[in-house]
N, C-alpha and C positions, 0 to 999 in steps of 0.2 A: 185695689181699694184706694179710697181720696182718702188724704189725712184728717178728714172730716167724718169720714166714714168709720176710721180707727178710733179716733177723738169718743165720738156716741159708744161704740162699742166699749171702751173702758171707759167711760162714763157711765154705761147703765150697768156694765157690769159690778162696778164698784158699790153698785145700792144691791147689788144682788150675792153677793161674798157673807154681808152678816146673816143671812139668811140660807147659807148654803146645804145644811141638812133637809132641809125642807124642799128647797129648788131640786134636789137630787130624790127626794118624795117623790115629788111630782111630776120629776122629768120621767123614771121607772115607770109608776102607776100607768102616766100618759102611754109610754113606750106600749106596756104591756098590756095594754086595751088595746090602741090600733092596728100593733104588729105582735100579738100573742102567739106566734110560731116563734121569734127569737127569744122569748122567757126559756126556753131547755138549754143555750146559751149560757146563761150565768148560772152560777153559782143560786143553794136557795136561800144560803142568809147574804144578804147585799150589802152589808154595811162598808166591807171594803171596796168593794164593787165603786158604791155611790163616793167613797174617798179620794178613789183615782179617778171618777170620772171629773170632780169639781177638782180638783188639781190639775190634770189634762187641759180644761177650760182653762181656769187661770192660767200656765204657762203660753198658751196661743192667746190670748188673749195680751199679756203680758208683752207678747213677744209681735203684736200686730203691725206694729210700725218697719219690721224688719222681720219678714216671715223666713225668710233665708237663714237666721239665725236657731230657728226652732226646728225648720223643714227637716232637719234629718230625723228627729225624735219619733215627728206624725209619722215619718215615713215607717220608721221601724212601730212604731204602733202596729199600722197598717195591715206590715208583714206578717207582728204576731195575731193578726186577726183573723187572717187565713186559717191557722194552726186550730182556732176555739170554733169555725165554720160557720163565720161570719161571711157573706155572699154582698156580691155587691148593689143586689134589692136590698136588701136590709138601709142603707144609707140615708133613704127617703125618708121609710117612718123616724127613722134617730133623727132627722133633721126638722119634720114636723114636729115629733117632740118637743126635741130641744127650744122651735119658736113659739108651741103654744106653752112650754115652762117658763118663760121670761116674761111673757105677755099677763099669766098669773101672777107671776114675781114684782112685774113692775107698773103695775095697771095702765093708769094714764099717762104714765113716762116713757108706756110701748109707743112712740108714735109711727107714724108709717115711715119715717126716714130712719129709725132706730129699728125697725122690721128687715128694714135694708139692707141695713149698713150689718145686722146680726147673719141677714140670707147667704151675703157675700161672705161673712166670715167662714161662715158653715162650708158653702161651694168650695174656699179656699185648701178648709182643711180634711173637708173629705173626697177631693181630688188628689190631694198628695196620698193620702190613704189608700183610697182605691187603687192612684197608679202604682202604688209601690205594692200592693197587693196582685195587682198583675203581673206583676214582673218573676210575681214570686209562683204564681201557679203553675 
């Protein structure tokens, strides 16, 4: 990713943190419309669910200028996603999700370079996940 790329991502993220209950609404509802096979997956009250996922966010996010720094965390995410039978279709819709939650989140502030710079983060961190989930199968 360009430092400019990082830059938008914790820049749009940063309008998207006061609103984090809600972002984590939206990101689930969306999840569970398009990919309604991994709802047996979680848990059926989410509220913790939706706490680690918007914490998870924030520390890569956080950590985007120097993914090296955080890579072992996703990684061990990853491994333990095997264990809950998480597959690695699943990735897709989480990742459509997650772009059409911000695009909600941040209206006209989504712009197509901020689409981008968010796709790249996603690819980033669910390639560390998946490969460390293969390794663990």
């Amino acid at each position: 990713m360009t430092p400019d790329q990082v830059r938008l991502v914790q820049d749009s993220y940063a309008k998207v943190r006061p609103i984090a209950g809600t972002a984590a609404d939206l990101f689930y509802g969306r999840l569970f419309e398009i990919a309604p096979e991994v709802r047996p997956l979680f848990p059926d009250d989410m509220a913790e669910q939706k706490k680690k996922l918007m914490a998870m966010l924030g520390l890569a996010v956080a950590h985007l200028g120097h993914p090296e720094t955080v890579a072992p965390a996703i990684q061990e995410l990853g491994r333990k996603h095997v264990a809950y039978g998480t597959q690695a279709a699943h990735y897709a819709p989480v990742g459509a999700a997650l772009l059409w939650t911000l695009e909600q989140g941040l209206g006209p502030d989504f712009t197509p370079e901020v689409r981008e710079a968010w796709t790249e983060t996603y690819a980033l961190v669910a390639g560390l996940m998946t490969g460390a989930a293969a390794e663990t199968a």
